[in-house]
N, C-alpha and C positions, 0 to 999 in steps of 0.2 A: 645421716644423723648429725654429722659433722656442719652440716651447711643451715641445718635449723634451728643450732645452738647458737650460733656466732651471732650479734645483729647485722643487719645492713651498713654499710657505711655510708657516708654523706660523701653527695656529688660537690665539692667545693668548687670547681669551675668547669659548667656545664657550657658546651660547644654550642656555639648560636651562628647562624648565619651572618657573618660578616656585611655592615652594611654599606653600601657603596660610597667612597670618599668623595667629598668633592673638590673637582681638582684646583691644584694650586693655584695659583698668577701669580706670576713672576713679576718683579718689577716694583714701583711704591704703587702706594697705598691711594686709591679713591676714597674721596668724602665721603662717609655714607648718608644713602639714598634717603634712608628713611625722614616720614615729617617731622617724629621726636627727634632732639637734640642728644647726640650721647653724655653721659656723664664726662663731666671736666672742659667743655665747649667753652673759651675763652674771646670776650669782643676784644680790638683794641686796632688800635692805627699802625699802618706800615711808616715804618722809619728808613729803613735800606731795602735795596732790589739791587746791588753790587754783584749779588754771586747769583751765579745761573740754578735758575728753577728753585732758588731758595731765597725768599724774604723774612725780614726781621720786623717784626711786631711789636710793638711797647704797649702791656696790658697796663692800666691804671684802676687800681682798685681804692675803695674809703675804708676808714675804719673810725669807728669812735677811742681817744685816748679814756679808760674809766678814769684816770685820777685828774683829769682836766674836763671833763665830759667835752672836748671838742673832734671837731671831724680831721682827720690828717691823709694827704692822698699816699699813695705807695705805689710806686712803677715797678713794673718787671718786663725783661727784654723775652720770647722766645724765637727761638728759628722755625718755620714752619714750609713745606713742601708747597710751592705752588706749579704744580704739573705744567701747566696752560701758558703759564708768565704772564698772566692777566693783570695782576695786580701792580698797580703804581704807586708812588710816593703818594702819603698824604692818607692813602683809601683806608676807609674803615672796613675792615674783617672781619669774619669770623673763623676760629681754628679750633680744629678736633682733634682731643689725640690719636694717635696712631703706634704701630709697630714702629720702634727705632728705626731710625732710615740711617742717622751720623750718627756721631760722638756726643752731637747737642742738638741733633734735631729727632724729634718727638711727635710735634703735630703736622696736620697738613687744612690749608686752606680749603672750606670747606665751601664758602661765599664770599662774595663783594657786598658788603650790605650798604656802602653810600663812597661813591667815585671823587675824589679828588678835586676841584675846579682846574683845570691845567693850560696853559699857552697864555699864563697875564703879562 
C-alpha cells in the first residue's frame, strides 16, 4: 500500500555504457589533416629558426583607419612548432593553432605555402 502511494522518483544519472576513449599521443601537436582550415589559421613569413623545432612568424595584417579612411599595416610576431625543421628564413607559412606547447608558443606549422629563393 505503501509503495503505490509514493511516486516514482527520477533516474537523474542513468548508467550507460562507457564509450571507448581514444587514446592519447603524447608529444606536440600535428597540423591537422583535414581540407578545411581550422579557425584562427594565420599566413605570414618566417623571420627566426634560431631555436630548435621552433620558428618565429611575422603575421602582417591591414586595417582601414575610419577617421582617416586610409589603410595602415600591423605586424605581429607568433612562435610556432615546426616538428620537421622544414621551414627556412624567408618562407611563407601557414600556422594553426594548437594545444600550448610553451609559455608563448600556441601554434604549429601547418604548410610551406611558398619557399624562400636561397644560396644568392
Amino acid at each position: 500500500a505503501l509503495a503505490a502511494s509514493t511516486p516514482a522518483r527520477p533516474v537523474r544519472f542513468a548508467r550507460t555504457a562507457a564509450a571507448p576513449r581514444e587514446k592519447r599521443r603524447w608529444g606536440p601537436p600535428l597540423a591537422p589533416d583535414s581540407t578545411q582550415l581550422p579557425k584562427g589559421c594565420l599566413v605570414g613569413e618566417v623571420v627566426s629558426t634560431a631555436m630548435g623545432k621552433t620558428v618565429n612568424v611575422d603575421v602582417t595584417r591591414t586595417r582601414v583607419v575610419p577617421k582617416y579612411q586610409i589603410r595602415r599595416k600591423y605586424s605581429r610576431r607568433f612562435m610556432a612548432h615546426d616538428e620537421a625543421e622544414e621551414c627556412g628564413l624567408g618562407d611563407v607559412v601557414r600556422i594553426s593553432p594548437c594545444r600550448r606547447i610553451s609559455k608563448r608558443k600556441n601554434f604549429v606549422v601547418q604548410e610551406v605555402l611558398k619557399r624562400a629563393v636561397r644560396g644568392l
